[in-house]
N, C-alpha and C positions, 0 to 999 in steps of 0.2 A: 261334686255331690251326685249328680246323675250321672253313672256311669255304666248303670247294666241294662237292657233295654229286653223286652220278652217279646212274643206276640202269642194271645191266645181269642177263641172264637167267643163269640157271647154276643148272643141277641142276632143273630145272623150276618153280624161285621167282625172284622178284625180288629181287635182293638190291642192298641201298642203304649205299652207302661218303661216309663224309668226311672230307676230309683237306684239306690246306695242300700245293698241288704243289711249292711251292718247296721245303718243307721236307721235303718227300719225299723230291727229288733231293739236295738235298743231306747227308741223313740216309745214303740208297742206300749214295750213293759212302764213305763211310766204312765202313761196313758193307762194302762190296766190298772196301775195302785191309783191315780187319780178317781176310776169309777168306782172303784172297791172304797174307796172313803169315804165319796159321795152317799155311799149307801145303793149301789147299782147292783145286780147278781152278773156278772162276767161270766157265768155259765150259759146262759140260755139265749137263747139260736137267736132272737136278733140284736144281741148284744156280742156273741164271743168273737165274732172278727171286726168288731168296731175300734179296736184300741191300733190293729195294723191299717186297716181303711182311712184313720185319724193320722196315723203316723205319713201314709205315704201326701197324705190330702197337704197335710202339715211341710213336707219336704216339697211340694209342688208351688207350697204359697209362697215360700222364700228361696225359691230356684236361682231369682236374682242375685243374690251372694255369689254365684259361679260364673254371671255375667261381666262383661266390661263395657260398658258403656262408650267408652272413647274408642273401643275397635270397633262397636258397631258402626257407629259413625262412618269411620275412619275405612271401612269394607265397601263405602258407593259414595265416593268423595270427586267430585268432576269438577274442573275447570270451567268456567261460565261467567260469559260476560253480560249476569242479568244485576240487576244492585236494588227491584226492587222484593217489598213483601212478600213471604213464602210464610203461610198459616197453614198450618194442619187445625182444626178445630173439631171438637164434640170426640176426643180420645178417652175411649173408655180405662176407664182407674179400678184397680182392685188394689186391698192394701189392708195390711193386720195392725193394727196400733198398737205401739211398742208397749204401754204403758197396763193396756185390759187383755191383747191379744186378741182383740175383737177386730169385726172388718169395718173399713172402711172404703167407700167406692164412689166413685162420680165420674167426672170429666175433665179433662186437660185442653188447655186451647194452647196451643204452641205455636210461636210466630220468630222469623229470624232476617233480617236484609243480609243478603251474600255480599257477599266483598270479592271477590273471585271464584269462588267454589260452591257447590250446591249439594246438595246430600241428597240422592236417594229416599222419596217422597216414607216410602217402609220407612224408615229406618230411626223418624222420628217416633212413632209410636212406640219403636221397639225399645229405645231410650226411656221410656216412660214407663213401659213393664220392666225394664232391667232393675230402674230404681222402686219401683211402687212391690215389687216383689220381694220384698226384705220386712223385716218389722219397722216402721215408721211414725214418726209425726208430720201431718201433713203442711208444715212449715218447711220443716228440713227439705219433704219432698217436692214441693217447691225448687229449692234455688239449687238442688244436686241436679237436677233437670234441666234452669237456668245455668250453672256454671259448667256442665260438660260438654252442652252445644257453643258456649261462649271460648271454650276452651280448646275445644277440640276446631271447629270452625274458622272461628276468628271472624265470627261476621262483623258487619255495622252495628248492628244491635241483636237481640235476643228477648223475648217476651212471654212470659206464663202466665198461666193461670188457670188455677186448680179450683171448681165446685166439687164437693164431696158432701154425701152421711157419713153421721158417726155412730156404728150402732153402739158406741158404748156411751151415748146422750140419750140413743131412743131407748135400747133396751135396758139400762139401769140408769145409776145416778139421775138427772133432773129429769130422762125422761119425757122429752121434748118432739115427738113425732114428725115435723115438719122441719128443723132446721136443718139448713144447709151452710156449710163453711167454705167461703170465698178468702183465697190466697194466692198474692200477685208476686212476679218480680220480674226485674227490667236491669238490661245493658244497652249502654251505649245512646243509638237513637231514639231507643223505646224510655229514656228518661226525660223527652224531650216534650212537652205538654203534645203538640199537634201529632207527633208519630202515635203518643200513647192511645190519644181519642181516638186516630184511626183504625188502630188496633183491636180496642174494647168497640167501637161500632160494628166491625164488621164481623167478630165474633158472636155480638147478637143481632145481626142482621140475617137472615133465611136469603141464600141467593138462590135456592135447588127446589 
């Protein structure tokens, strides 16, 4: 999808864009009868480049569709004879719901015991934008996250868990300003009551 890459000057940096032109234009023009229905004037100056600004905004949010998950992995994958806890925790989540196309955004705590091999500390993160970069429910996005490090890895266990808003609770339907949705999943040892507590302890424990 990202296949063309530019640079131009603005604001006294170089700023560098990629995008699919075809998919651009023809993302635009939907986006332009969208406004035009709403009752918007697509003529005037801070409207008329809103509908490509939307479009490329729109191809950046679900860039993840061009990613693979299991090669990211699979690109810092080392032999290591550690077997215990590796947490990345407090991973920042962006993510569209597939259902309003609204965002949705929080945190990820991700936890894995090695069995031989260790991954490049990046790399879990990057698993976590590969999938939250699509249109999603944050259940699925969940255990796509749990099964590709179960999968790709092979550890002893594996552990998520996803806090997120939903802005299509806060800004329409119930309209709920404060809630936040908690979604867990678990391989292996993390099904085991005592690995799970340690888990969830130290994820809300401040060690820093």
């Amino acid at each position: 999808m990202l296949n063309e890459e530019f640079e131009h000057e603005e604001h006294g940096y170089t700023k560098i864009d990629r995008y699919n032109d075809k998919l651009i234009d023809s993302i635009s023009s939907m986006y332009k009868n969208i406004l035009d229905d709403v009752g918007e004037d697509t003529s005037r100056d801070g409207i008329i480049k809103t509908p490509v600004r939307a479009a490329k905004a729109m191809q950046f949010l679900t860039h993840g569709y061009d990613l693979n998950p299991g090669e990211i992995l699979r690109s810092a994958m080392f032999k290591e004879d550690y077997s215990q806890m590796v947490i990345v925790k407090d991973i920042e989540v962006y993510s569209l719901c597939e259902h309003h196309l609204l965002p949705f955004f929080g945190k990820a705590h991700v936890a894995y015991i090695p069995n031989g091999h260790i991954v490049g500390l990046s790399k879990l993160p990057r698993v976590v934008d590969a999938f939250s970069r699509r249109l999603q429910v944050q259940e699925r996005l969940t255990n796509e996250i749990r099964d590709c490090i179960h999968e790709t890895l092979k550890p002893l266990g594996v552990a998520v868990v996803l806090e997120c808003s939903h802005l299509c609770m806060q800004m329409r339907g119930i309209q709920k300003q404060n809630s936040v949705t908690t979604t867990s999943a678990f391989t292996g040892e993390f099904l085991k009551d005592p690995t799970r507590k340690e888990f969830i302890s130290l994820i809300g424990t401040k060690l820093h």
